[in-house]
Structure formats: structure tokens, C-alpha cells
N, C-alpha and C positions, 0 to 999 in steps of 0.2 A: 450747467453741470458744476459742482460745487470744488474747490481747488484741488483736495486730496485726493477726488478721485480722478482729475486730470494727470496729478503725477504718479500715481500710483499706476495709472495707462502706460505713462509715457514709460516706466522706469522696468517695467514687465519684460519677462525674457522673452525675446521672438521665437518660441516654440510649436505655438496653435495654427493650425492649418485655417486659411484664406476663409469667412465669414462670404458667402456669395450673395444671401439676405438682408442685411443690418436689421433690427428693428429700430425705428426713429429714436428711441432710448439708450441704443448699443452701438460704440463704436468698434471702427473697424482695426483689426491688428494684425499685419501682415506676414508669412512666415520669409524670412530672409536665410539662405543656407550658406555658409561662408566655405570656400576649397581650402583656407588655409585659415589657420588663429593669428593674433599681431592687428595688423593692420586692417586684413580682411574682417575680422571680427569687430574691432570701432567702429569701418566702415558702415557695418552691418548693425551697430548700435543705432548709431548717429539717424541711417537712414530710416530703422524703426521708430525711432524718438521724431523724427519730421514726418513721420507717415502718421503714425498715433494724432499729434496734432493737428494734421490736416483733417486728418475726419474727424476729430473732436469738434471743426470748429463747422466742417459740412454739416455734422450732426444738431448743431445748436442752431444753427441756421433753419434746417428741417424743422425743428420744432418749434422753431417762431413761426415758421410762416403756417405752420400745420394748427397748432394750437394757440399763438398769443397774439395773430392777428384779428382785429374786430371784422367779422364780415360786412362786406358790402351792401348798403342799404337798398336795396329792391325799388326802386321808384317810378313814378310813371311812366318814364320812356324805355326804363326795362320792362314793366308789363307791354307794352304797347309795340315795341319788338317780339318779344315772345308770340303774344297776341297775333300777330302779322305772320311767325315762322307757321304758327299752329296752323293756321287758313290754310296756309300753302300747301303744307305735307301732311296733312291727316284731314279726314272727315270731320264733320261738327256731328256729334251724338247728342243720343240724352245724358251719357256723360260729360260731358265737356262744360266748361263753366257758363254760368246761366248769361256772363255779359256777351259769349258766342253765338248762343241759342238764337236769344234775343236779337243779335244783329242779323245771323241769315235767318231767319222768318220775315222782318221789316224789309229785307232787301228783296224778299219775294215778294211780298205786298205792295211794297214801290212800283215794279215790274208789273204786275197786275193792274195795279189803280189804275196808270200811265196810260196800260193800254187801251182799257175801256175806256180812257176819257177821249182819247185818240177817235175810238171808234162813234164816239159823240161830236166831236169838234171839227172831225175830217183834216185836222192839222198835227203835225210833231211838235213833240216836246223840243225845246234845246235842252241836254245834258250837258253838266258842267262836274268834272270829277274832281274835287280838292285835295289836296292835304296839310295837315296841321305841323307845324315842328317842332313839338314835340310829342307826336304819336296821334294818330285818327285821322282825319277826313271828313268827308262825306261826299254825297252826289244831287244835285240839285237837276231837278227836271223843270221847268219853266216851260209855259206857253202865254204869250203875249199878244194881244192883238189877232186872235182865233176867230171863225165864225160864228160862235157858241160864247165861248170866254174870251171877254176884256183883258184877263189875268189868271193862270193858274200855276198853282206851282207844289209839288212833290216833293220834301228833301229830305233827305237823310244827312244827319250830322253823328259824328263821333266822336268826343273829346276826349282824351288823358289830362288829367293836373295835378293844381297844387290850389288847395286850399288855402289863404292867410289865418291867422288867427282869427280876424272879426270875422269871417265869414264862416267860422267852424262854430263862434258862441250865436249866430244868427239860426244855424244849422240846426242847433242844439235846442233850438226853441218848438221843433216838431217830429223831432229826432234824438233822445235823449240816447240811444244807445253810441250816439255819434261820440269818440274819444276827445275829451277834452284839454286833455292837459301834453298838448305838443301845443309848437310852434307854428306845424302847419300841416296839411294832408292831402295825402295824396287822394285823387276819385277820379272817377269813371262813368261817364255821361253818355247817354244815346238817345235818339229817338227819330220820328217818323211822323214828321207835318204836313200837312196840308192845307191849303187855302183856293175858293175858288170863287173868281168874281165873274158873272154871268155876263152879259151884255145887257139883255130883258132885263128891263126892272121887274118882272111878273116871276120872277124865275131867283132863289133867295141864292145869299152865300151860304158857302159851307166852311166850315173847321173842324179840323179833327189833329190831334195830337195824340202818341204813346208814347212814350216812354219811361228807362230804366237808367237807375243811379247807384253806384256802390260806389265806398269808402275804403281806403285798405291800408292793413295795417304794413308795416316796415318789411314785410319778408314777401308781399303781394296777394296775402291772402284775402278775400272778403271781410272789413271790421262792421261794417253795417250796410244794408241795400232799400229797395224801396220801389215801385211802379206805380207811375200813375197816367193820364191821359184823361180821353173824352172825346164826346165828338157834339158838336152844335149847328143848329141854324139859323140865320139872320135873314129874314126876306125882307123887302121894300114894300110889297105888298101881302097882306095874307090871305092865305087860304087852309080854312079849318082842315081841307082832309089833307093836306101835307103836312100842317105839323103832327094829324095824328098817325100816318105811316110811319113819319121819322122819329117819333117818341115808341112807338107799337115795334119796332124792328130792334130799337135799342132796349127796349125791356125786354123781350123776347131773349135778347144774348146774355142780358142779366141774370134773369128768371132760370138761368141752365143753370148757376151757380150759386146764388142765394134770391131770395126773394124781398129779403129788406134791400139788394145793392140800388135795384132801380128807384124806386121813392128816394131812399137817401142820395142816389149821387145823382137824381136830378132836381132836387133841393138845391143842393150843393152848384149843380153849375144855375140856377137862377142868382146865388148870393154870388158865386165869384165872376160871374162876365156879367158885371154890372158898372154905370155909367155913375157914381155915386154923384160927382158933382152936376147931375140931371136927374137924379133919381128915376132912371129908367134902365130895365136890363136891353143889353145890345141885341138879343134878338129872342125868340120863341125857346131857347135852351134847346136840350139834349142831356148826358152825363157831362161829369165831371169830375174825378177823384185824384187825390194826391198821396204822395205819404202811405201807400199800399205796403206793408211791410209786416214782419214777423208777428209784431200784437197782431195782426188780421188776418193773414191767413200764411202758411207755408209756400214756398217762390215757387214751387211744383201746380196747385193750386192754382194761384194769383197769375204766374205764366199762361194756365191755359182759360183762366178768364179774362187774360188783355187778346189771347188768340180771338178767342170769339167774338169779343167786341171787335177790334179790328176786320174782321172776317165780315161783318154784317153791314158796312160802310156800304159798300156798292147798292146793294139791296133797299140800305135805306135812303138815299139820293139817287140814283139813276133815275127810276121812275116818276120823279117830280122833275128834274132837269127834264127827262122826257115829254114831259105834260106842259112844260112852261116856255123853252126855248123859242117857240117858234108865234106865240100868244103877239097880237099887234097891241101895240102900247102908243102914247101920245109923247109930246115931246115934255108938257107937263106935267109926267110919269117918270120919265127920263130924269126930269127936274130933279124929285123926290128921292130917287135914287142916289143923285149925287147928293144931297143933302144926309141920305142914312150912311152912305158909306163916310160920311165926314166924323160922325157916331162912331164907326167901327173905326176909323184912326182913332178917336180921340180915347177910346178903351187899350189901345193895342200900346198906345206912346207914354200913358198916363199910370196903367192899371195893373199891366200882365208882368206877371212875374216871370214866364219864359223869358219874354223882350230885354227884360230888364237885367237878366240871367248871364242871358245870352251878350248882352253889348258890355259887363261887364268881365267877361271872362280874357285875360289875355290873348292875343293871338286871334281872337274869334273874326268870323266870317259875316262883317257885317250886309253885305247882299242879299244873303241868306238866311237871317235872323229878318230883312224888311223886304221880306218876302211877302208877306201875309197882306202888306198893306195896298189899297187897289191903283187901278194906272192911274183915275181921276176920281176925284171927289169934290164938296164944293160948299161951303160955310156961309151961308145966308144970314145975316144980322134980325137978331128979333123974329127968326121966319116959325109960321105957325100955322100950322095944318087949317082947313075950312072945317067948322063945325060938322058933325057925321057924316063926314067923309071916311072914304077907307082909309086916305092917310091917318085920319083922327083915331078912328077903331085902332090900326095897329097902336100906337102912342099910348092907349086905355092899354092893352094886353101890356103892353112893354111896363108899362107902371106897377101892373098888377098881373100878375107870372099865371097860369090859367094850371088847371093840372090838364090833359090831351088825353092821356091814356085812364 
């Protein structure tokens, strides 16, 4: 308030009746009624002149904090608070933000997968429930040492952060809608992994991965998002009609939604689960896609063809784990087995960019990030399959990617 009109306030005759509203603009001016003139009348100056003032100075106050203060920059562990009140007190809709959606669907899937595998293994999962400090979580489901499985494991992870610089112009490299010019940014990570190591070398691993990523600008709104996942196979030994159920079940969930997705994203996972310095992919494939975002399709969309594909997991492994478990194998089979899972570390430590994602992310949960990798495995110097043997045959496929469907 500029000085003339502060005096011009103070110097006003106390005649106007009591203001009960102020507007943030308008001070307040008191009416004072004096019994007598003299003294009572100064009196009655003096204390409109100190009343004027005080709300002159309440009022300026009001206004700074109303209007000349910068608001509060919104950042992950306020989204990640909010995020957490939302859970609690209100339902997830199809209104609700897609990084909601997205986590209770995966959390039912968790629950599902778990149990069927339960009803394969005749053993429980261990649950282990996390949290992150600065917002998320996850739940790790673990079975170790099973009748069925060597090693399995289920997890859901959730993360809130902050992006560095380098890792926002790395970003930017498949992601150009990603903001370039801060310092750093905030995102929002999720997803829903799986790893399963059989006991039976006759009987493959499996993986499967979905998930979702969004970037947000300063007030917590979505600045860019994205989906990707996959699901694969790696047997120790093969057998033509599994990988064609397990490639037939994942086109099939393709085929709902586009018909180019299945050839392209199973292209796509023969190039990226590969062993480059062996020139051999780590097993039969499956999909694969990343970077699922607005050039491709609308998250409406893209959401309900990660539903579908996740949806078809069971359908498309059960029935081979069914078929294989219980197959007699040699201890010379056995061998071979730890020898390809030495393969599947050496893609997992070397290759994937989850792994690599994930160990570099502050705070992160390394348990659960080397998850994936099996109880034992075992690196033979110079070792080399017997001529047309079935070790040999798989090693031909592995070299050279077959199409199944």
C-alpha cells in the first residue's frame, strides 16, 4: 500500500460503522463514539490512528501471503502422499489417474499368478511388503527351494523420484517429449515382474515384465508417460510344441489390438534378450516392447492391451510347466541346465536395462531387482554341446531366432 494512502487511512474521521468483511485490498476503520470532547476525543484519535495502522499492516501481510508468495513446488513425495491418501479414502475408477489404475490391476495379477503357482508347487510364497522413503514400495512374493521351482519370485515395485540431469538427456534419447531444460525431474515408476526357475531342466524359465512410467511437471501433473513390458521363454531343452503355445497365446492377445503388434514385438524381443557377446539370444523369445506412448496409441488403448497381455501369462505357461515338471531327466541334463542358466545371469548383469535401472535408482531394493537371477548356476570353461545333440539343436535356434507362430 503506497504511503498517501496509509495517511490518508490513518488521518480519516472515525465516523463509518465496523467493516465485518475486509476485502484483502481494504482496510479496516473503526467506529470509536466518544461521551465527552477534550480528552475523550484524542483519546478516540489516537486509538483510530493505532487501529488504522494495525490492519494496514494485517492487510499487507494478507496480501503477501495471498498473492506474492511463490507456490510450493509439488514433488514426488507430495505426489506419493496424496497418491497413498487417494487409496485409502476413495475407490480407483476409470477416472482416477492412470498411475492408479495401473497399480490395482498389477496388484490383482500378483494375487492371481501367486496363487496358481501355489497350486503347481504345493508350496507358499514368502511375502515381503516394502517401503521406499521417499514414497512407494512394493511386495515381493518369493518361493525358494519348492517341489516344482528352484526359485520363483512375483514383485511389484513402486517408485517416486528425481531424475538428474544425465539421466533426463539419456531419457530424451526415446522420449523426446521428455522436458529438457530443468535440472532435474520428478517420475513415477511401476511395475510387475516375474521370474521362474523350474527344478526340471525339461521344463524352461519364464519372464515376464509390465510396466508404467510417467514424468511430472512442477504442479504434479503427468509431463510425459509410456508402457512397456513382455513376456519370454528360456528352456534348457526344447520342445517345438511349447514354444508354439507360448508364442500362439501371446499373439492371440496381440491380434485383439493390432495385428502388426505381434510380428513387431516379437522381432523386437529376439534383438533385445540377446547374449551379444555370444551371439546367441537367451532363449525361444516371446514380446517385447518399450516406449509404448502417445506417437502409438492413446494410454486408454495401450492400458487395455498391457490388460490383455498380462491376462494370457497363465494360459500361456501353465500348460507346459504342466507337461514338464514331473519329465525324468539325467544328472547330465541337470549339467546343461546350470550351464544355460549361467547365460541367463550373464544377459541379466551385463544386458537389461531394468537391472541396470533399477540398481541405479537411489534408495532401490536391491533383493528385488536380483530376483530374477536363479539359486545355482554354473560356467564351464570352453564347454561345448556334443554334435546333434539336443543340447546342440537348441544353440542352432538360439543363434538363429525360428518364427513358431
Amino acid at each position: 500500500m503506497a504511503r498517501r494512502q496509509i495517511c490518508q487511512l490513518a488521518l480519516a474521521r472515525p465516523r463509518l460503522p465496523i467493516q465485518t468483511s475486509p476485502s484483502p485490498s481494504q482496510c479496516l476503520r473503526r467506529k470509536f463514539v466518544s461521551q465527552t470532547h477534550g480528552q475523550g476525543t484524542r483519546r478516540a484519535r489516537g486509538l483510530a490512528i493505532a487501529g488504522a495502522g494495525a490492519a494496514c499492516i494485517a492487510c499487507a501481510a494478507y496480501t503477501v501471503a495471498t498473492v506474492g508468495t511463490p507456490k510450493k513446488r509439488f514433488d514426488a513425495r507430495s505426489l506419493a502422499e496424496l497418491d497413498e491418501r487417494t487409496k485409502r479414502e476413495q475407490a480407483i475408477t476409470g477416472e482416477s489417474p492412470m498411475r492408479l489404475r495401473m497399480e490395482k490391476f498389477i496388484r490383482a495379477q500378483q494375487r492371481e499368478i501367486v496363487a496358481a503357482l501355489e497350486q503347481v508347487d504345493g508350496t507358499r510364497f514368502r511375502e515381503d511388503s516394502w517401503t521406499r522413503p521417499n514414497g512407494g514400495g512394493g511386495l515381493s512374493c518369493v518361493l525358494q527351494e519348492g517341489n516344482v521351482f528352484e526359485k520363483a519370485g512375483v514383485n511389484i515395485s513402486v517408485v517416486y523420484g528425481t531424475l538428474p540431469k544425465a539421466a533426463i538427456a539419456k531419457m530424451r534419447e526415446n522420449h523426446k517429449s521428455v522436458d529438457s531444460d530443468v535440472e532435474a525431474l520428478d517420475f513415477y515408476a511401476l511395475g510387475l515382474s516375474l521370474v521362474l526357475h523350474p527344478r526340471n531342466p525339461m521344463a524352461p524359465t519364464v519372464h515376464l515384465n509390465y510396466r508404467y512410467f510417467e514424468t511430472m511437471r512442477p504442479d504434479g501433473s503427468s509431463q510425459a508417460w509410456w508402457f512397456g513390458g513382455g513376456s519370454d521363454l528360456t528352456p534348457s531343452y526344447l520342445f517345438d510344441e511349447d514354444a508354439v503355445h507360448f508364442h500362439g497365446t501371446l499373439k492371440a492377445a496381440c491380434d485383439k489390438h493390432d495385428k502388426d503388434y505381434y510380428p513387431r514385438f516379437k522381432r523386437w524381443c529376439d534383438e533385445y534378450f540377446s547374449n551379444k557377446h555370444r551371439g546367441e539370444s537367451r532363449g525361444v523369445g516371446g514380446i517385447f516392447f518399450d516406449d509404448l506412448d502417445a506417437d502409438v496409441a492413446d494410454p486408454e488403448n495401450t492400458f487395455a492391451f498391457i490388460q490383455d497381455c498380462l491376462k494370457s501369462f497363465l494360459p500361456s505357461y501353465l500348460p507346459i510347466i504342466e507337461r514338464r515338471k514331473d519329465m525324468p531327466f539325467t544328472e547330465k541334463e541337470k549339467e546343461w541346465q546350470q550351464v544355460r542358466r549361467g547365460r541367463y545371469v550373464e544377459f541379466n548383469l551385463v544386458h537389461d536395462r531394468g537391472t541396470s535401472f533399477g540398481l541405479n535408482v537411489p534408495g532401490s531394493r536391491v533383493e528385488s531387482i536380483l530376483m530374477s537371477l536363479p539359486l545355482t548356476a554354473s560356467w564351464r570353461y570352453m564347454y561345448e554341446p556334443e554334435p546333434k545333440s539336443r543340447e546342440q539343436r537348441l544353440v542352432e535356434v538360439l543363434k538363429n531366432p525360428k518364427e513358431w507362430v
